[in-house]
PDB file with SEQRES, HELIX, SHEET and CRYST1 records, atoms N, CA, C and O in Angstrom:
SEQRES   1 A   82  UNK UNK UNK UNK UNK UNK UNK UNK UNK UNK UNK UNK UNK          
SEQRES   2 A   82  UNK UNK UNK UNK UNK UNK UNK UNK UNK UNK UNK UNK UNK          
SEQRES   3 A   82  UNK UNK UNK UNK UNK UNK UNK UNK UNK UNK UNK UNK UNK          
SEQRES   4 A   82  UNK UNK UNK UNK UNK UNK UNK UNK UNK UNK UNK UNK UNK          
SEQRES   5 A   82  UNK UNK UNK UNK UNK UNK UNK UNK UNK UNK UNK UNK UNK          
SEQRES   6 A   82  UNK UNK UNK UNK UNK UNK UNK UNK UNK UNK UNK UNK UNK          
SEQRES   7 A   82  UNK UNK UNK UNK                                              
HELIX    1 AA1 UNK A    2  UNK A    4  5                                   3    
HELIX    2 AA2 UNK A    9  UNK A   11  5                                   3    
HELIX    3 AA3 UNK A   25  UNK A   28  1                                   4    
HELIX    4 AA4 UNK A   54  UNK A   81  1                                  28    
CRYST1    1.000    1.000    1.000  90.00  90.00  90.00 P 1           1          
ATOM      1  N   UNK A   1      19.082   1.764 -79.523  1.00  0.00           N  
ATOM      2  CA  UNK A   1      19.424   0.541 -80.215  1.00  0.00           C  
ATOM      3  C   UNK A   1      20.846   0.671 -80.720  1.00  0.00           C  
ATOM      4  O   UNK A   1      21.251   1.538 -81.493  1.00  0.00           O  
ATOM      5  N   UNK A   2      21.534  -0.289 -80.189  1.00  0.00           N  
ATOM      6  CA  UNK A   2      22.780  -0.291 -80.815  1.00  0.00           C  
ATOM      7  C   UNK A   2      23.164  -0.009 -82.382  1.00  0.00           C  
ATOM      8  O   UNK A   2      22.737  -0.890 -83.129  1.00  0.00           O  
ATOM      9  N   UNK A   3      23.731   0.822 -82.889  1.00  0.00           N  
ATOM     10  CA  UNK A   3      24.399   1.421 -84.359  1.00  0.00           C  
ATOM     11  C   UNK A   3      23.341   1.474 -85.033  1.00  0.00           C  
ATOM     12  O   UNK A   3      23.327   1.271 -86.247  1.00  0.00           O  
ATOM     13  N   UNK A   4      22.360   1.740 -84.371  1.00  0.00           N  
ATOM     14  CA  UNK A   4      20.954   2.202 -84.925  1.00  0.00           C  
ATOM     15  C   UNK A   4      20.361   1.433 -86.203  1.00  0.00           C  
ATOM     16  O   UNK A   4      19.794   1.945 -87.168  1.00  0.00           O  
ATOM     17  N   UNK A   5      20.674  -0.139 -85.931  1.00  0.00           N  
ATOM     18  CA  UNK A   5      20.613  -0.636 -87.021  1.00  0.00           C  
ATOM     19  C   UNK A   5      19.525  -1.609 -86.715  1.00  0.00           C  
ATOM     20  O   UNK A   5      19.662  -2.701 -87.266  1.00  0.00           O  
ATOM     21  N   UNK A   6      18.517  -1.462 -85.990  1.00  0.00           N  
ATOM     22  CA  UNK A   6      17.277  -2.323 -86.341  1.00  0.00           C  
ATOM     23  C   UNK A   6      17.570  -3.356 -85.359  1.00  0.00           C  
ATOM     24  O   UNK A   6      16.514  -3.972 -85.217  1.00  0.00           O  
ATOM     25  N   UNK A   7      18.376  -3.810 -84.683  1.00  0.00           N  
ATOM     26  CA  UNK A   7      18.143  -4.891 -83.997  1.00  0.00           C  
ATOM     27  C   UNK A   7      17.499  -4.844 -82.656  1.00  0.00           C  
ATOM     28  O   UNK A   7      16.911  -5.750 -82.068  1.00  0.00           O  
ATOM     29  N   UNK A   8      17.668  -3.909 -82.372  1.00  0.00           N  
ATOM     30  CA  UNK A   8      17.438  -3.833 -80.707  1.00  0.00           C  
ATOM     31  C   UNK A   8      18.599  -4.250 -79.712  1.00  0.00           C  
ATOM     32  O   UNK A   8      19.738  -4.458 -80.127  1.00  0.00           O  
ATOM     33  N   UNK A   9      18.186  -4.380 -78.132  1.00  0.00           N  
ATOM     34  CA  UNK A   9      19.348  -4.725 -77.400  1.00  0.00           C  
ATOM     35  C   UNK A   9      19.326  -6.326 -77.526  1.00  0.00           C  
ATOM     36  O   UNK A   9      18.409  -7.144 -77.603  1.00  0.00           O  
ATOM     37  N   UNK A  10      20.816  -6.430 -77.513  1.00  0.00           N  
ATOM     38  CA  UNK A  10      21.237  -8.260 -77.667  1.00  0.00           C  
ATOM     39  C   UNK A  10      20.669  -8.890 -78.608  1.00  0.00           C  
ATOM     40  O   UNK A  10      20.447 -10.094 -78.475  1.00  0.00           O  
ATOM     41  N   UNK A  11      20.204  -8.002 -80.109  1.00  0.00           N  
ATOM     42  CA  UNK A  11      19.943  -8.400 -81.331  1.00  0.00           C  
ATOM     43  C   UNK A  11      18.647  -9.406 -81.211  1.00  0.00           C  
ATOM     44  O   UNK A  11      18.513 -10.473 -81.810  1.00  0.00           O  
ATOM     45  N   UNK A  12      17.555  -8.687 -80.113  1.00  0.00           N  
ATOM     46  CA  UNK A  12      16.130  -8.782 -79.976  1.00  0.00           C  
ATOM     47  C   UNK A  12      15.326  -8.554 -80.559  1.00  0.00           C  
ATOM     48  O   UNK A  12      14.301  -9.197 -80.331  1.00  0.00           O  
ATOM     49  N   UNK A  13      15.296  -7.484 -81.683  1.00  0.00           N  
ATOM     50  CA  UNK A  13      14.241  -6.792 -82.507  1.00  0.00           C  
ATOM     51  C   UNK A  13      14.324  -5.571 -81.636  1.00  0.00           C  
ATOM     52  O   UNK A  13      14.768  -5.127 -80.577  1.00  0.00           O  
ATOM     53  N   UNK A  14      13.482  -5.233 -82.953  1.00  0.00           N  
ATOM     54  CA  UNK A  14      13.343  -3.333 -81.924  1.00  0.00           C  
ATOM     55  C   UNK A  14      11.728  -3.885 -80.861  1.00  0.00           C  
ATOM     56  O   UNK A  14      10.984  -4.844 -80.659  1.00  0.00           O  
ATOM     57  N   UNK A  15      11.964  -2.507 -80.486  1.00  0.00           N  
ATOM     58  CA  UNK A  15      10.916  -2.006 -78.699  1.00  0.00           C  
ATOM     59  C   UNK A  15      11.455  -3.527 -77.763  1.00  0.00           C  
ATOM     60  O   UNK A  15      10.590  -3.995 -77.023  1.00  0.00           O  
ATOM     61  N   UNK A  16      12.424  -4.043 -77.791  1.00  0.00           N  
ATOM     62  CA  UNK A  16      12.481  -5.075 -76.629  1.00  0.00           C  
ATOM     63  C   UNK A  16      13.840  -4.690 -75.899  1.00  0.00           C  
ATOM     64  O   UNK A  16      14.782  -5.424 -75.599  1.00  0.00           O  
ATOM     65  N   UNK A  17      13.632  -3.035 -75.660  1.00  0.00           N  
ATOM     66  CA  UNK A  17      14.563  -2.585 -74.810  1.00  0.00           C  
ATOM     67  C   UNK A  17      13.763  -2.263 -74.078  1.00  0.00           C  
ATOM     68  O   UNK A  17      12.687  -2.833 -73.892  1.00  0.00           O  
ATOM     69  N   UNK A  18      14.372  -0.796 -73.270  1.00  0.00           N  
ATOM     70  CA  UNK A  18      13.417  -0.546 -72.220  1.00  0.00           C  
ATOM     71  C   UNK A  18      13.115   0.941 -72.729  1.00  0.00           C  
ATOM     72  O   UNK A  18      12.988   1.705 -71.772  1.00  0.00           O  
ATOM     73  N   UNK A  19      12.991   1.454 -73.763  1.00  0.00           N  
ATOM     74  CA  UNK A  19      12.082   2.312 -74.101  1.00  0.00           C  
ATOM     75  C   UNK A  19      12.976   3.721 -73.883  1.00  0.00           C  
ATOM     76  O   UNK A  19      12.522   4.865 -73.895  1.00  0.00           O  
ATOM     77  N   UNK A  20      14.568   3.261 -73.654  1.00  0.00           N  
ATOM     78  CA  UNK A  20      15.283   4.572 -73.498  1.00  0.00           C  
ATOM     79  C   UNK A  20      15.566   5.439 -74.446  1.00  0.00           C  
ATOM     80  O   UNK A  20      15.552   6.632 -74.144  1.00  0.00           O  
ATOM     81  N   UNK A  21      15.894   5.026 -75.835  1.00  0.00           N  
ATOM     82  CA  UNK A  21      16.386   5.403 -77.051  1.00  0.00           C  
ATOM     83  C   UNK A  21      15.215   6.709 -77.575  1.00  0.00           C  
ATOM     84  O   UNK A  21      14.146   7.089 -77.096  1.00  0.00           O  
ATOM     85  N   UNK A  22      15.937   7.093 -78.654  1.00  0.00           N  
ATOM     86  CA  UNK A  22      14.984   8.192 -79.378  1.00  0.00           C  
ATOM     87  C   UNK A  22      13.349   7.529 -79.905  1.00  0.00           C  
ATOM     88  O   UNK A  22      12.381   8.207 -80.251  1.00  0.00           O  
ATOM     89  N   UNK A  23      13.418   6.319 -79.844  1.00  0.00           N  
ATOM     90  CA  UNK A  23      11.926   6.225 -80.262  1.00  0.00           C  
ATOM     91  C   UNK A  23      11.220   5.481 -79.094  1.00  0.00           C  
ATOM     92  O   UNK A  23      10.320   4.660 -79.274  1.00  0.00           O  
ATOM     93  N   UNK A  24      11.632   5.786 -78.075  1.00  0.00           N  
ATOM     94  CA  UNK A  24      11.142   4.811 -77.056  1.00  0.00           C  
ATOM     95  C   UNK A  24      10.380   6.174 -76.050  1.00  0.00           C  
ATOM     96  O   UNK A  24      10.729   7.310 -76.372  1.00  0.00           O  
ATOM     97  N   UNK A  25       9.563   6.059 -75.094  1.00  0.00           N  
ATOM     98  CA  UNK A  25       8.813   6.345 -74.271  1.00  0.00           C  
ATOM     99  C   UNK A  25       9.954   7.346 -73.507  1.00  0.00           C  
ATOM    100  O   UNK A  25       9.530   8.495 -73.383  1.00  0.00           O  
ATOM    101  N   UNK A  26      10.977   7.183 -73.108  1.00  0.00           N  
ATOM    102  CA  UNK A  26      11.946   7.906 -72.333  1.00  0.00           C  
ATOM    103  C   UNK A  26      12.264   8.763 -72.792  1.00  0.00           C  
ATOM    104  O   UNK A  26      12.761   9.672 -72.126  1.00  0.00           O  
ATOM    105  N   UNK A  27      12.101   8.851 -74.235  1.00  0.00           N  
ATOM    106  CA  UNK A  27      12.951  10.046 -74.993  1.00  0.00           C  
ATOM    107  C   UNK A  27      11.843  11.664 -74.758  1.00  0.00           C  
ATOM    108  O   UNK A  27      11.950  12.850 -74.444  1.00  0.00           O  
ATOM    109  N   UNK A  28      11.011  10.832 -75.095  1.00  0.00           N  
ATOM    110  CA  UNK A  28       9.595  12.384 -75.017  1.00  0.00           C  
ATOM    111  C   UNK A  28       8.773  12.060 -73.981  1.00  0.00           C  
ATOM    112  O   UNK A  28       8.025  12.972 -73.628  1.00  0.00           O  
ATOM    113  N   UNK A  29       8.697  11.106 -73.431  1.00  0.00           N  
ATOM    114  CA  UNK A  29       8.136  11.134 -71.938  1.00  0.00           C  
ATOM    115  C   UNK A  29       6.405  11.136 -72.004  1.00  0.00           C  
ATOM    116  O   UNK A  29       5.704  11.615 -71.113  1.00  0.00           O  
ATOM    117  N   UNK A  30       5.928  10.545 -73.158  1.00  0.00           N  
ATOM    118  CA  UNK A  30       4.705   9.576 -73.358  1.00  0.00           C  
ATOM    119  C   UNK A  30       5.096   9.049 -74.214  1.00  0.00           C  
ATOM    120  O   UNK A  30       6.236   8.950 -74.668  1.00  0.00           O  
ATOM    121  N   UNK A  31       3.341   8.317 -74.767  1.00  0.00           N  
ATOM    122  CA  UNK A  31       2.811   7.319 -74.896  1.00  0.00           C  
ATOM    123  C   UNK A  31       2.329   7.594 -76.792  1.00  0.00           C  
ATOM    124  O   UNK A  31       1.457   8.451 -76.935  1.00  0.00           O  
ATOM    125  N   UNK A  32       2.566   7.291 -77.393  1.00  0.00           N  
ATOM    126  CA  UNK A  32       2.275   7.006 -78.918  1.00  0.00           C  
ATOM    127  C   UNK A  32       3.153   7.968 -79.597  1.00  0.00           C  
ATOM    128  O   UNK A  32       2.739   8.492 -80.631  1.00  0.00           O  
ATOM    129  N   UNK A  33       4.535   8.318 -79.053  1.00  0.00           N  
ATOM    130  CA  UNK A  33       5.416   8.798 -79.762  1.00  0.00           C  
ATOM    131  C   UNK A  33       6.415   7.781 -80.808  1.00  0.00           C  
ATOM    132  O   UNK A  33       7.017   8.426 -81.666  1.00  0.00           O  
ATOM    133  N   UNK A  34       6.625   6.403 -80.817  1.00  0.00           N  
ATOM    134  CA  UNK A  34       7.321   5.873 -81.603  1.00  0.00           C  
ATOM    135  C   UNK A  34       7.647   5.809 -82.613  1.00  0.00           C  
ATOM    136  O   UNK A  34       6.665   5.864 -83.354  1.00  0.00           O  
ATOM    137  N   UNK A  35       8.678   5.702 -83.217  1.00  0.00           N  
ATOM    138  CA  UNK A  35       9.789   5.904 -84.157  1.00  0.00           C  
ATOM    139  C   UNK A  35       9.008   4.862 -85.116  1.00  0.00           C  
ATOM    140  O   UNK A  35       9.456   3.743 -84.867  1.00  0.00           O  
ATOM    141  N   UNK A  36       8.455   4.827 -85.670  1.00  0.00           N  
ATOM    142  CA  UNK A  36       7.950   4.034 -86.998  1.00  0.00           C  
ATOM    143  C   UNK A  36       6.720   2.935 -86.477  1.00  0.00           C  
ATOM    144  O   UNK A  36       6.678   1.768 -86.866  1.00  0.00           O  
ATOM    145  N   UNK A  37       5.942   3.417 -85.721  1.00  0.00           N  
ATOM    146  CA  UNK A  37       4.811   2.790 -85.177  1.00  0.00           C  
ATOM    147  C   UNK A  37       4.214   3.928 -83.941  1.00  0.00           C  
ATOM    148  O   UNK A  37       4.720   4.889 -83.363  1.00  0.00           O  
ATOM    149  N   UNK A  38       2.712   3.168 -83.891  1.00  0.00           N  
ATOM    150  CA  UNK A  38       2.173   4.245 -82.781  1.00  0.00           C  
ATOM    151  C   UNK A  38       1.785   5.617 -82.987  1.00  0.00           C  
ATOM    152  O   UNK A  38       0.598   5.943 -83.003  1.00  0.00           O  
ATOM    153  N   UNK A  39       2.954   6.633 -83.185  1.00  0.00           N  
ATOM    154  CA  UNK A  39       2.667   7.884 -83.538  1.00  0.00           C  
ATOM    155  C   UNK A  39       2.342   8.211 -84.942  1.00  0.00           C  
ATOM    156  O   UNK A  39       1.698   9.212 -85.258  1.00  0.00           O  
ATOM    157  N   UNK A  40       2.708   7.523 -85.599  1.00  0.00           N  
ATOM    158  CA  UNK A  40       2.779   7.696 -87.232  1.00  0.00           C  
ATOM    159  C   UNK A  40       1.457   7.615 -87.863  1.00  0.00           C  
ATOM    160  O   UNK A  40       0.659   6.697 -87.675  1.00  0.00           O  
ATOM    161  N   UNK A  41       1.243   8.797 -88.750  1.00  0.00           N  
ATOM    162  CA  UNK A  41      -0.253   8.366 -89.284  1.00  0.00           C  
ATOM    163  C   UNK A  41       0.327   8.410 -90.546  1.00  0.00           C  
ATOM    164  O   UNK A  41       1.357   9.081 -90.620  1.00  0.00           O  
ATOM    165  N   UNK A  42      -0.045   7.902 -91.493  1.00  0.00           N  
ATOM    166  CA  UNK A  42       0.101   7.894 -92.634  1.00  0.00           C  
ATOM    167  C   UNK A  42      -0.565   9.323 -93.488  1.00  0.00           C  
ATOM    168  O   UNK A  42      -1.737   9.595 -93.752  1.00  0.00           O  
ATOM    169  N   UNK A  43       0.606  10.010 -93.753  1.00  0.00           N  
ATOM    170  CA  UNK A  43       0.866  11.508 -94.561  1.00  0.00           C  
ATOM    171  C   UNK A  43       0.939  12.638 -94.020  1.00  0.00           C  
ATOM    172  O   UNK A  43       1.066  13.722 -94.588  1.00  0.00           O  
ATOM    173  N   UNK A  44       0.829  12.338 -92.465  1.00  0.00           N  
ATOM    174  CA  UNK A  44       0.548  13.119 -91.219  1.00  0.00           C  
ATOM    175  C   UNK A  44       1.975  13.218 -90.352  1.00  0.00           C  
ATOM    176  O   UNK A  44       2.044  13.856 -89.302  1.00  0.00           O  
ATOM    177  N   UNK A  45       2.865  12.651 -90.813  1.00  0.00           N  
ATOM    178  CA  UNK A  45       4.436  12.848 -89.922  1.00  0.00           C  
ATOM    179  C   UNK A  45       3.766  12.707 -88.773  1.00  0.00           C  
ATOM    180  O   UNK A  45       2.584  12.397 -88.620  1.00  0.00           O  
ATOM    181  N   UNK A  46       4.816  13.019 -87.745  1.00  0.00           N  
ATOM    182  CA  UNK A  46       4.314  12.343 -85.725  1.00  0.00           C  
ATOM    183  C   UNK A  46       3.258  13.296 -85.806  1.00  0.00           C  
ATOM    184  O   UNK A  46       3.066  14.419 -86.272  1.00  0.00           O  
ATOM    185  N   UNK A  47       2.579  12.315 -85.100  1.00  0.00           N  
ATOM    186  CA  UNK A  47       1.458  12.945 -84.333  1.00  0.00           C  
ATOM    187  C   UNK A  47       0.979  11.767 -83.375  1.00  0.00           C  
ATOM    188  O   UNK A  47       0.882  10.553 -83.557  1.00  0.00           O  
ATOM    189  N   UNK A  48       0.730  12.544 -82.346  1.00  0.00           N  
ATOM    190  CA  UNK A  48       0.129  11.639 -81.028  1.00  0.00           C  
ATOM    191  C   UNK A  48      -1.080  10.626 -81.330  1.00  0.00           C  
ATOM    192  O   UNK A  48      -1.871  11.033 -82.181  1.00  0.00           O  
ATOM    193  N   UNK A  49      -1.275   9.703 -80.915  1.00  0.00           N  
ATOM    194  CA  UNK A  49      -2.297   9.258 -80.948  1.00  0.00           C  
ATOM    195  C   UNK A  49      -2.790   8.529 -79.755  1.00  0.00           C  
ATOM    196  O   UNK A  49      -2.083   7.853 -79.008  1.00  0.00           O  
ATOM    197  N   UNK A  50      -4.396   8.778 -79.614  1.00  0.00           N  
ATOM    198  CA  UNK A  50      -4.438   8.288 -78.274  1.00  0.00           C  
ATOM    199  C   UNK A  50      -4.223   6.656 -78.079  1.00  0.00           C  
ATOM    200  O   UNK A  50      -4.158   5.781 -78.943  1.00  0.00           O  
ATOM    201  N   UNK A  51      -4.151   6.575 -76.891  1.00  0.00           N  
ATOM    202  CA  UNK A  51      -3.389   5.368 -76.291  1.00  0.00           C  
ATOM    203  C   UNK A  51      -5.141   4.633 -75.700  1.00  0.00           C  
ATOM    204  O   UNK A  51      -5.933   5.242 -74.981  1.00  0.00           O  
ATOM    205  N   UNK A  52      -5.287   3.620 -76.108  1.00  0.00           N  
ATOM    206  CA  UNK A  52      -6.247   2.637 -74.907  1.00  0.00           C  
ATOM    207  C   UNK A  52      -5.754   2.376 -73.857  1.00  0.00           C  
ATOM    208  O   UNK A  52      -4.580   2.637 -73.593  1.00  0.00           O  
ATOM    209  N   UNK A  53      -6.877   1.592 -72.757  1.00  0.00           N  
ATOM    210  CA  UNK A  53      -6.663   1.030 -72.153  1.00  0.00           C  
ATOM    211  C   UNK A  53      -5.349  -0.143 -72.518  1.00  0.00           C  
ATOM    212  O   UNK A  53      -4.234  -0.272 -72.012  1.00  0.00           O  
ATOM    213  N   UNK A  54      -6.089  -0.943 -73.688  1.00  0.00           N  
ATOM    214  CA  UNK A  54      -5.859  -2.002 -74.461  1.00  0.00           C  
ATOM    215  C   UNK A  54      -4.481  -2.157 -74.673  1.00  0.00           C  
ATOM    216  O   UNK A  54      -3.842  -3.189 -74.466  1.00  0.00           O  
ATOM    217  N   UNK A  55      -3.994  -0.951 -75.150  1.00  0.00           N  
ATOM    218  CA  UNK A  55      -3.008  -0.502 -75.425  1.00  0.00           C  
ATOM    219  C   UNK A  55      -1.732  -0.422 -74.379  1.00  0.00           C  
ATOM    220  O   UNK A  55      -0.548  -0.745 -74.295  1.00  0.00           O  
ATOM    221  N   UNK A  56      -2.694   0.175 -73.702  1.00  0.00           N  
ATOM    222  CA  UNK A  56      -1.555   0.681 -72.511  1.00  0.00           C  
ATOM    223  C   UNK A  56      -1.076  -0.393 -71.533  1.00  0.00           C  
ATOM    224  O   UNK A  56       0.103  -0.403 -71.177  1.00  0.00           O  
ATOM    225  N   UNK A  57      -2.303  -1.659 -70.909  1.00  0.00           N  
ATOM    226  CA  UNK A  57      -1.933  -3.201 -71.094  1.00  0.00           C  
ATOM    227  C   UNK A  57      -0.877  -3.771 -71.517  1.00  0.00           C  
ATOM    228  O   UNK A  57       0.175  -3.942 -70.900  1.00  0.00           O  
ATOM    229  N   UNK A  58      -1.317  -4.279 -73.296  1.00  0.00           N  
ATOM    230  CA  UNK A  58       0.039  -4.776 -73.864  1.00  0.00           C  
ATOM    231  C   UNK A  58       1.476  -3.803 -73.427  1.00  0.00           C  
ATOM    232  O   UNK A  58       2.503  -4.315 -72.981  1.00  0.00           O  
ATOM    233  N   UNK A  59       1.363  -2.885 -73.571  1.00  0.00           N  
ATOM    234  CA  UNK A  59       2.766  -2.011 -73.458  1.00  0.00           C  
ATOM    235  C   UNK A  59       3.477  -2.917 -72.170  1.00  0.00           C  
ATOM    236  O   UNK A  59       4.405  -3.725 -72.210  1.00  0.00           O  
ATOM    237  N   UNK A  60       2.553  -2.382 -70.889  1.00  0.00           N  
ATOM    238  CA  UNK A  60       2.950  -2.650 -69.574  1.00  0.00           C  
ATOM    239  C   UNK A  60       3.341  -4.088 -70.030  1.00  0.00           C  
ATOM    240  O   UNK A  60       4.531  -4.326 -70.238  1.00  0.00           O  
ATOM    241  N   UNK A  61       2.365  -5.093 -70.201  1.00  0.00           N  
ATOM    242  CA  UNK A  61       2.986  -6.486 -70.399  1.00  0.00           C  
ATOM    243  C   UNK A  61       4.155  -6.768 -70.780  1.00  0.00           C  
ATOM    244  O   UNK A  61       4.962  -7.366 -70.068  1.00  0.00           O  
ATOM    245  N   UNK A  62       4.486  -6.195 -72.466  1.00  0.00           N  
ATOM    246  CA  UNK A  62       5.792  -6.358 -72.610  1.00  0.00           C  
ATOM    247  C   UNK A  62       6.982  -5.634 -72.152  1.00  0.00           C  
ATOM    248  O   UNK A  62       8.112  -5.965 -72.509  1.00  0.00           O  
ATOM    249  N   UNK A  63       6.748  -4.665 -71.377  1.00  0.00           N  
ATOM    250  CA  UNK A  63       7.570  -3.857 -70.240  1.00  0.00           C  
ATOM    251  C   UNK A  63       8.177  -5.040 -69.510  1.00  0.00           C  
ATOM    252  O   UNK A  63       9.328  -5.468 -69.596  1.00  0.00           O  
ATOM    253  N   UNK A  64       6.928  -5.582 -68.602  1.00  0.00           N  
ATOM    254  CA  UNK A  64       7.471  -6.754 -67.712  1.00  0.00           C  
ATOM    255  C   UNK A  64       8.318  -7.694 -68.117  1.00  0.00           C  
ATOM    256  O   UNK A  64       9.306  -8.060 -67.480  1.00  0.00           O  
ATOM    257  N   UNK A  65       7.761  -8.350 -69.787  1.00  0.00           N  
ATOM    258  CA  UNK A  65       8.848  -9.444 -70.030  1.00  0.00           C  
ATOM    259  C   UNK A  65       9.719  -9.049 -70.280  1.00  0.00           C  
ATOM    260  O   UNK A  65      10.423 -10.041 -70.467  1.00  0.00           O  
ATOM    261  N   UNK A  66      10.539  -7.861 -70.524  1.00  0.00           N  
ATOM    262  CA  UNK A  66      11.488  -7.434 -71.006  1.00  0.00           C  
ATOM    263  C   UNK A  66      12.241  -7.420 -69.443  1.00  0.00           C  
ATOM    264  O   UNK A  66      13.199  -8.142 -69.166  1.00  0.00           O  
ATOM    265  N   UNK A  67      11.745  -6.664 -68.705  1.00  0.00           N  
ATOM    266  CA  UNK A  67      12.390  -6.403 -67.536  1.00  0.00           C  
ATOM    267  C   UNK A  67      12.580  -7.992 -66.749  1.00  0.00           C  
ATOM    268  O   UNK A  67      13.555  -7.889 -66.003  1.00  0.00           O  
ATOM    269  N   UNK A  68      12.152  -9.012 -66.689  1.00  0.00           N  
ATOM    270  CA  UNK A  68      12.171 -10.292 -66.349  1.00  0.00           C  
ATOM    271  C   UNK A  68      13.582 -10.794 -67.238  1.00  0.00           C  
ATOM    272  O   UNK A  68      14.562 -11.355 -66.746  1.00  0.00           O  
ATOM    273  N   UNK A  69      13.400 -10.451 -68.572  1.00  0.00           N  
ATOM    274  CA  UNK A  69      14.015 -11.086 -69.050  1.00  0.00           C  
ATOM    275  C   UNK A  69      15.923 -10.293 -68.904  1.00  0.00           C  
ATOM    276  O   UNK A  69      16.820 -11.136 -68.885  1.00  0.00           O  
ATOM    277  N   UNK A  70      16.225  -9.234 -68.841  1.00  0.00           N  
ATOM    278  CA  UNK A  70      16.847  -8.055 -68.028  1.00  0.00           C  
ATOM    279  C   UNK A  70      17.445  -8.941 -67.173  1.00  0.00           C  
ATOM    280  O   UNK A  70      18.639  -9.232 -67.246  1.00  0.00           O  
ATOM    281  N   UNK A  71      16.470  -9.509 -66.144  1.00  0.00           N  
ATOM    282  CA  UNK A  71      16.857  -9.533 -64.979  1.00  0.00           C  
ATOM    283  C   UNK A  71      17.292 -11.090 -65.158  1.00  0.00           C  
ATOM    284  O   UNK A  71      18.127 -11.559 -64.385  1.00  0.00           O  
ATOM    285  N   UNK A  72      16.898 -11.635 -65.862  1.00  0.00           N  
ATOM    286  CA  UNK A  72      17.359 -13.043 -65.764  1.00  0.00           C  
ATOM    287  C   UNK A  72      18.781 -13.281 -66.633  1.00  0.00           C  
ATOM    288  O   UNK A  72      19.567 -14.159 -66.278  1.00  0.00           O  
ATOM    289  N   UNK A  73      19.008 -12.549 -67.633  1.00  0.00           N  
ATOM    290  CA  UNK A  73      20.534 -12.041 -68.243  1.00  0.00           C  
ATOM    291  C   UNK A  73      21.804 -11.717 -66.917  1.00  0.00           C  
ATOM    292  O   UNK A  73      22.948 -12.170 -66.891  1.00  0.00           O  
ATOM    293  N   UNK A  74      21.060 -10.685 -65.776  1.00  0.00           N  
ATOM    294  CA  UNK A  74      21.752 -10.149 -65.113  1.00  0.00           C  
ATOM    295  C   UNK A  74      22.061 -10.999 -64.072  1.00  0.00           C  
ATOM    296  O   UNK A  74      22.917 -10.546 -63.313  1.00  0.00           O  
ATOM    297  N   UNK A  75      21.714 -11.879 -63.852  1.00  0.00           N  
ATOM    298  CA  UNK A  75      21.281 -13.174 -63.256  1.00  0.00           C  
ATOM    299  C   UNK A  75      22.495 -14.174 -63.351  1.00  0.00           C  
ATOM    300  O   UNK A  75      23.530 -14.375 -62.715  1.00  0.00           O  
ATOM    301  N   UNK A  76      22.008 -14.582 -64.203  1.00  0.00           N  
ATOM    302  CA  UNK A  76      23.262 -14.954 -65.377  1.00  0.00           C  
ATOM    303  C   UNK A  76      24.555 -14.905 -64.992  1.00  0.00           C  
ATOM    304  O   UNK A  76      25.322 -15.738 -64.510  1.00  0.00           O  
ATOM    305  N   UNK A  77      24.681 -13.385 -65.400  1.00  0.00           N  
ATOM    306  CA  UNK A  77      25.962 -13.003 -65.431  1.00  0.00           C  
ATOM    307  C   UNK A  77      26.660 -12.799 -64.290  1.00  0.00           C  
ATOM    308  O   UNK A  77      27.866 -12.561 -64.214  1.00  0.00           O  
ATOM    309  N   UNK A  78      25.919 -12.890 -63.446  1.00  0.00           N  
ATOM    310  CA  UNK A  78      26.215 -12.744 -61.864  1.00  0.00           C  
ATOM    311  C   UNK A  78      26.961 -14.357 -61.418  1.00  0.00           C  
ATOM    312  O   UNK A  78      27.995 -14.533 -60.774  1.00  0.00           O  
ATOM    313  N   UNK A  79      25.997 -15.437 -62.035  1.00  0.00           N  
ATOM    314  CA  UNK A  79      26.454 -16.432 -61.480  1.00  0.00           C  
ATOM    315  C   UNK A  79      27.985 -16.700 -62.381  1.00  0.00           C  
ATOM    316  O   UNK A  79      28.963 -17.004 -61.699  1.00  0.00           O  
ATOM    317  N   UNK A  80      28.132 -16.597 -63.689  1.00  0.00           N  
ATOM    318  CA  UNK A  80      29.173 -16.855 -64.172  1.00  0.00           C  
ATOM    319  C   UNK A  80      30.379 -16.015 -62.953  1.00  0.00           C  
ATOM    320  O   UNK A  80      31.309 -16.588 -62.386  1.00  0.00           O  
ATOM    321  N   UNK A  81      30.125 -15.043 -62.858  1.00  0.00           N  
ATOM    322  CA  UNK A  81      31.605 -13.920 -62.389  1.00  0.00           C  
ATOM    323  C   UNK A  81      31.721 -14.608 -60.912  1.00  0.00           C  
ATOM    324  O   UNK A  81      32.749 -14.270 -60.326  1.00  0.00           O  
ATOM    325  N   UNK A  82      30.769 -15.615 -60.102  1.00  0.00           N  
ATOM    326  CA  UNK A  82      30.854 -16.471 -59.400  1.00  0.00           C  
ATOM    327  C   UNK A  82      32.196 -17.346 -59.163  1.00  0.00           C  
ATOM    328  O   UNK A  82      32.191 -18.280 -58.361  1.00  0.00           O  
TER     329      UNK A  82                                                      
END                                                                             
């Protein structure tokens, strides 16, 4: 996330990147590691937690809109440099 200040990419909110950053999926390479959600138990610092089905669903879902939405920016910007 840009200057690590809470917004996310293109001042989206956070997780509506693609999961590269230190609290995202890329950094440790699963699933309920996140930076202030997911992994966090309350008094317990990180710790894994298992992932659902349910879970693992929504993730993928908003994976896709993100990556749709990615692609429709890039899209975009393609036609402007047109």
């Amino acid at each position: 996330m840009p200057g690590g200040d809470g917004t996310g990419p293109r001042g989206m909110g956070p997780g509506s990147g693609r999961g590269m950053g230190p609290c995202g999926r890329g950094a440790r390479g699963g699933y309920g590691f996140g930076c202030g959600y997911g992994g966090r138990v309350r008094g317990m610092g990180m710790m894994p937690r298992q992932q659902t089905l349910e879970d693992e669903k929504a993730d993928l879902q908003q994976l896709k809109e993100n990556l749709e939405n990615d692609l429709k920016q890039i899209q975009k910007r393609l036609e402007e440099l047109k």
